[in-house]
C-alpha positions in Angstrom: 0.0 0.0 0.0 1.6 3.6 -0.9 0.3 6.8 1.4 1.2 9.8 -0.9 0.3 12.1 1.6 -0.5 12.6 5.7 -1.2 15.3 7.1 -1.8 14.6 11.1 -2.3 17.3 13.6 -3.8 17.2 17.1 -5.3 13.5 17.0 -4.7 9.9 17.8 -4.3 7.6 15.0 -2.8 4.2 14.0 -1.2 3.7 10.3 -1.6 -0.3 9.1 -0.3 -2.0 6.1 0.9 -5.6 5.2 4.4 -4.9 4.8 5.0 -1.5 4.0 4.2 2.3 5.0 5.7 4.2 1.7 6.3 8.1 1.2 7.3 10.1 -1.6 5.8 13.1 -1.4 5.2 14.4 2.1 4.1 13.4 5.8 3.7 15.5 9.0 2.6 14.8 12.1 1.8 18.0 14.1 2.3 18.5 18.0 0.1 17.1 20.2 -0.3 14.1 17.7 0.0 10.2 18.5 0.9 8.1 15.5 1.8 4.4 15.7 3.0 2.9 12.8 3.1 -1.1 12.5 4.5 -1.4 9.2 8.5 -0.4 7.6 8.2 3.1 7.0 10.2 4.0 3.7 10.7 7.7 2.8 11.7 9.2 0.1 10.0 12.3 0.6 10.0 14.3 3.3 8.8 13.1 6.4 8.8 15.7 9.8 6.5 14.6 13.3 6.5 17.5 15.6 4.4 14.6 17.9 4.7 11.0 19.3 5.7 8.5 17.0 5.8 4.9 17.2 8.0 2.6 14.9 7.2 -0.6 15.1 8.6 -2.3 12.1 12.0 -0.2 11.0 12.7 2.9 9.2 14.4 3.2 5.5 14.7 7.3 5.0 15.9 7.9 1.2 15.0 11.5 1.6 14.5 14.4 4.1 13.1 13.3 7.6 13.1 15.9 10.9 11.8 14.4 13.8 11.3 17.1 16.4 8.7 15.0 18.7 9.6 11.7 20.6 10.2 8.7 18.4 8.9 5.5 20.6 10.6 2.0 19.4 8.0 -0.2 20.3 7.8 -3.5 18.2 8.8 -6.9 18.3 11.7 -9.0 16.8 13.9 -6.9 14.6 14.0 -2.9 13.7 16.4 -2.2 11.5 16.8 1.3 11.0 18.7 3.0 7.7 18.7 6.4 6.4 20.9 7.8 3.7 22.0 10.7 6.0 22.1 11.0 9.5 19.0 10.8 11.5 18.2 13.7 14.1 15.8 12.6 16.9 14.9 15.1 20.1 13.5 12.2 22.1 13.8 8.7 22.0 12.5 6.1 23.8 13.8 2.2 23.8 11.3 -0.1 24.2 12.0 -2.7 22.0 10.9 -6.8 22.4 14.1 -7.4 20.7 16.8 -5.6 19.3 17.3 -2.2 16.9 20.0 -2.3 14.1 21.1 1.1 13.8 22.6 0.7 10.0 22.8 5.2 10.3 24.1 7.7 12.2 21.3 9.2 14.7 21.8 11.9 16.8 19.4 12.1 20.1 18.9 15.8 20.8 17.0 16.2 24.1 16.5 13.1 25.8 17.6 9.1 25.5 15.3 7.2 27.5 16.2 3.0 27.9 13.5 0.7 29.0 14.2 -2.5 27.1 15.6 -4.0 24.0 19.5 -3.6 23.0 20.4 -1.0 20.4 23.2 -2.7 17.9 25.8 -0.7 15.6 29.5 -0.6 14.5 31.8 2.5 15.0 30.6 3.9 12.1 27.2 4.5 13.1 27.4 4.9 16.6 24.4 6.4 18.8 25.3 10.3 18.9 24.2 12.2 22.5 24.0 15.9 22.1 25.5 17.8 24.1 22.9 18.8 26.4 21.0 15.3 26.1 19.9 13.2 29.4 20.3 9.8 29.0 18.4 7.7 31.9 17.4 4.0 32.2 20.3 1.8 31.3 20.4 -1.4 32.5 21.3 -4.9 31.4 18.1 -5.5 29.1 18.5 -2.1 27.4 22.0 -0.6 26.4 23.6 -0.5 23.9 25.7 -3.2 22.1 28.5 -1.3 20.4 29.5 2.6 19.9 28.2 5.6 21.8 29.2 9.0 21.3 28.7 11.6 23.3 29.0 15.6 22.3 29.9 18.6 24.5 31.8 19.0 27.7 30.1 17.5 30.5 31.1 14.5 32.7 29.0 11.7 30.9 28.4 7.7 31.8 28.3 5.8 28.4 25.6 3.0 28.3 27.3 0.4 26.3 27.5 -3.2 27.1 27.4 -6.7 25.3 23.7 -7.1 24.6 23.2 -9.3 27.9 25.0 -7.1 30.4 25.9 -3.3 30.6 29.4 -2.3 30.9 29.0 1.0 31.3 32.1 3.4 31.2 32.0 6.8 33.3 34.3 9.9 31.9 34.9 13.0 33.8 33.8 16.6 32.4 36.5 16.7 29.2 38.7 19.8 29.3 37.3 21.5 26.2 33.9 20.3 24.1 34.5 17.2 22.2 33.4 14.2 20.1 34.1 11.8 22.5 33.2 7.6 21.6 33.3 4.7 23.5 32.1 1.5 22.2 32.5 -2.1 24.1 33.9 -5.0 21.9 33.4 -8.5 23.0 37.2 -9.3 21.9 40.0 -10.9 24.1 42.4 -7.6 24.6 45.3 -9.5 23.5 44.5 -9.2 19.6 45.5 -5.8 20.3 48.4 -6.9 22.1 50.0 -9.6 24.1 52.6 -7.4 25.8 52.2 -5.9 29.4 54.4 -4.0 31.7 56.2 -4.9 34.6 53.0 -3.3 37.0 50.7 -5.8 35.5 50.3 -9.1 36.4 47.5 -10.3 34.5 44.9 -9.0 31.8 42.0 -11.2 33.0 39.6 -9.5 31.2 38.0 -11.1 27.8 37.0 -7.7 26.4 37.6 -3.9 26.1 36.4 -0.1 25.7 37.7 1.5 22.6 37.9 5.3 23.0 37.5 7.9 20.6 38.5 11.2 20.9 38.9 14.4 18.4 41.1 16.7 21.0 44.1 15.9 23.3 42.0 15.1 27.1 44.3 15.4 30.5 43.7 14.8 33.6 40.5 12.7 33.1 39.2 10.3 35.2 37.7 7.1 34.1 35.8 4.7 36.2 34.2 0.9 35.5 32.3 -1.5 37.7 35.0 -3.5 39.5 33.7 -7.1 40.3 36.9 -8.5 41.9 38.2 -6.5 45.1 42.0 -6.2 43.1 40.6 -5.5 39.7 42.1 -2.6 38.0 42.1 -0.4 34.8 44.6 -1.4 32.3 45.4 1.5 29.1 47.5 0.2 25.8 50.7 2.8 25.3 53.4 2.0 23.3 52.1 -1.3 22.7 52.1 -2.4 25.8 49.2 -3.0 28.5 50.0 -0.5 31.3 48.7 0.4 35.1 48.0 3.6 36.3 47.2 4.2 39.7 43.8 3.6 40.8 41.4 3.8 43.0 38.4 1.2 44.1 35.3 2.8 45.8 32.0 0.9 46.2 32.5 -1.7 43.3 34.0 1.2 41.0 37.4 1.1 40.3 38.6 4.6 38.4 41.8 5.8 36.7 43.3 8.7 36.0 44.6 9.0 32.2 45.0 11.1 29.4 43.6 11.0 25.4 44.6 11.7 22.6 42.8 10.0 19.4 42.0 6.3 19.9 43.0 4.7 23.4 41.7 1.6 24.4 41.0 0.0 28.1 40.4 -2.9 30.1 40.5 -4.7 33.5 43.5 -7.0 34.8 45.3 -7.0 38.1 48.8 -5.3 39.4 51.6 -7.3 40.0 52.6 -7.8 43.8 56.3 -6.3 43.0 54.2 -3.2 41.6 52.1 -2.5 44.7 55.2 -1.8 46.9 56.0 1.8 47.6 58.9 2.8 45.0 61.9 3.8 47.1 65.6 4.9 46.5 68.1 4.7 49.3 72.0 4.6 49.7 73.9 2.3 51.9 76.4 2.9 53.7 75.7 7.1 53.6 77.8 8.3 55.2 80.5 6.4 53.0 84.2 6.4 52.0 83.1 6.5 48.2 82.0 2.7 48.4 78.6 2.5 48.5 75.1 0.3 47.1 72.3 1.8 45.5 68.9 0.3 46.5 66.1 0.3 44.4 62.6 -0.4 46.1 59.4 -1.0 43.8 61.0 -1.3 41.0 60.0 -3.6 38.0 63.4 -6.0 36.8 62.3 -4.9 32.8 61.8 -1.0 33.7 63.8 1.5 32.3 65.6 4.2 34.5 68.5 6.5 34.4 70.6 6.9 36.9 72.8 10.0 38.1 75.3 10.8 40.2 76.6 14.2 40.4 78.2 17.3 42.6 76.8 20.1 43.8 77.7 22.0 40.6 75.6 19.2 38.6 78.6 18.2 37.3 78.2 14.3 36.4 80.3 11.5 37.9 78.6 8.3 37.1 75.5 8.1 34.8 73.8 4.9 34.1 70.5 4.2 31.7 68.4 0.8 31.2 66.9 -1.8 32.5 67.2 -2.0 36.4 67.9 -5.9 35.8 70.8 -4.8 33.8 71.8 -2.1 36.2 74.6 -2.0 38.5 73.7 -1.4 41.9 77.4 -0.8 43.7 79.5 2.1 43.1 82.8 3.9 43.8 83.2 7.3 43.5 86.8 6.6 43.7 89.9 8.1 45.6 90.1 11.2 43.2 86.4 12.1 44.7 87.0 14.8 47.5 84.8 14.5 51.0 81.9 16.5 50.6 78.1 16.4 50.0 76.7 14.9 46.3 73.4 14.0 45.1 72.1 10.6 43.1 69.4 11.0 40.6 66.9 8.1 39.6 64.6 9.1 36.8 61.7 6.2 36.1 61.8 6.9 32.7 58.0 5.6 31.3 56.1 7.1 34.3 58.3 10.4 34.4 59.1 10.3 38.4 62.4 11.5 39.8 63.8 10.2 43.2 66.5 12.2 44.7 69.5 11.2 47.2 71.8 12.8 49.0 75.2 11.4 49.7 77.7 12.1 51.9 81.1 11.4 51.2 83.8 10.8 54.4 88.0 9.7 53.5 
């Protein structure tokens, strides 16, 4: 059946048809209206609702559509929902007996509320949150199962999960207004690699967030549910799974990082050599030149330099590599006056500097 033209304002009605609901010319539905639709609506006209409107069957927009009401997915099975150009929604409501493919870009204006049914897409159309959008209802039965992105510059929880659970990932207020996505991926971590620092002792997750981001982000804090009591927040640099420090409150475990274009995350635990306090200390000091450098908390595979020099920052011994590879006793040797010096220990990939001062006696 083809409706060439509908014109709805101020009234309740329903649209039927055995397969499809097809537009060419033009449809509005004007505020105040109810429309429920139980049939694919395909438009290749132009289509606007300033009302409700309930899709029941899928959407396939070939030409103009504004929908400036709420848009209610409401059916049963399957929606699969495909526009040639990106769909603009001010309120939408999930809640779907089933799933919605979102084969489009939408952008959710105003308000994104979840009640049930899981939203599936790839990073290419991922759900777009406006910047001043509120986004309630998230739960386990009603996320969404791949890429969210969320406009603007406000702290932000991003409903994703795997289409049975939500793994939802919290971001801090961003420095500066961005196009920030996050999407979940059902993937064991290690196809993006198999290598891990020193600090970690395990990636026992299966699965990761991949992030998104348009502008350099410092200082930002991200937080997942924690299930274990010594689960923490693993970020890939350099190739590598690394720890930062984090923090575990109330089944949320949170990290402080920075982006900067596509960063990826996931849970594992810290190594037992990692959690002690990092500590540098010279024995004997006082000494007669002969002394051992002791390195607390450190990793045997990271990389420092270390620095011995006088008061004028002149250098007398200077050492870079792996601390395994390091050597730990020195002599300053005979043509080294008495007098006061300092030793230097830079922890090269996390940028910390731990001073000594040494005290030599002949």
């Amino acid at each position: 059946m083809k409706t060439q033209l509908l014109i709805v304002s101020c009234l309740m009605g329903v649209l039927t048809a055995q397969a499809q609901f097809f537009s060419s010319t033009e449809v509005y539905i004007g505020s105040g209206a109810t429309v429920a639709v139980n049939a694919e609506v395909i438009n290749q006209g132009s289509f606007k609702s300033e009302g409700v409107l309930h899709l029941r069957k899928g959407l396939n927009n070939e030409g103009q559509m504004a929908l400036n009401g709420e848009v209610i997915l409401d059916g049963t099975g399957t929606q699969f929902m495909q526009s040639a150009n990106q769909l603009k929604v001010a309120s939408l409501l999930l809640n779907q007996s089933g799933k919605v493919a979102l084969n489009a870009p939408m952008l959710v204006q105003n308000r994104l509320t979840f009640g049930r049914g899981i939203v599936e897409n790839t990073e290419h159309f991922a759900l777009q949150i406006g910047n001043t959008a509120e986004v309630t209802g998230a739960s386990d039965r009603s996320h969404v199962k791949g890429y969210v992105q969320k406009q603007g510059e406000s702290a932000f929880v991003f409903p994703v999960g795997d289409g049975s659970k939500l793994h939802a990932f919290a971001m801090s207020q961003p420095a500066t207004y961005d196009d920030i996505a996050v999407g979940f991926v059902s993937q064991n971590p290690t196809r993006l690699s198999a290598n891990r620092s020193h600090e970690v002792a395990d990636v026992t997750a299966n699965n990761y967030w991949a992030v998104q981001s348009t502008k350099r982000q410092e200082g930002l804090q991200v937080s997942v549910v924690s299930e274990q009591n010594n689960d923490r927040i693993l970020q890939l640099r350099n190739n590598e799974w690394n720890l930062s420090a984090s923090s575990v409150d109330n089944a949320l475990v949170s990290t402080q990082t920075v982006l900067n274009g596509a960063s990826y995350f996931t849970i594992g635990t810290q190594s037992a050599e990692s959690m002690e306090q990092a500590d540098v200390s010279v024995y004997p000091n006082p000494s007669t030149g002969s002394f051992d450098v002791r390195l607390k908390g450190f990793g045997a595979t990271e990389s420092i330099t270390l620095d011995i020099t006088d008061l004028n920052g002149r250098s007398l011994i200077k050492q870079a590599g792996k601390v395994r590879d390091m050597t730990t006793k020195h002599n300053l040797g005979q043509e080294v006056p008495s007098g006061s010096y300092f030793l230097r220990v830079l922890r090269t990939e996390k940028n910390e500097t731990f001073v000594q001062k040494l005290l030599i006696v002949k």
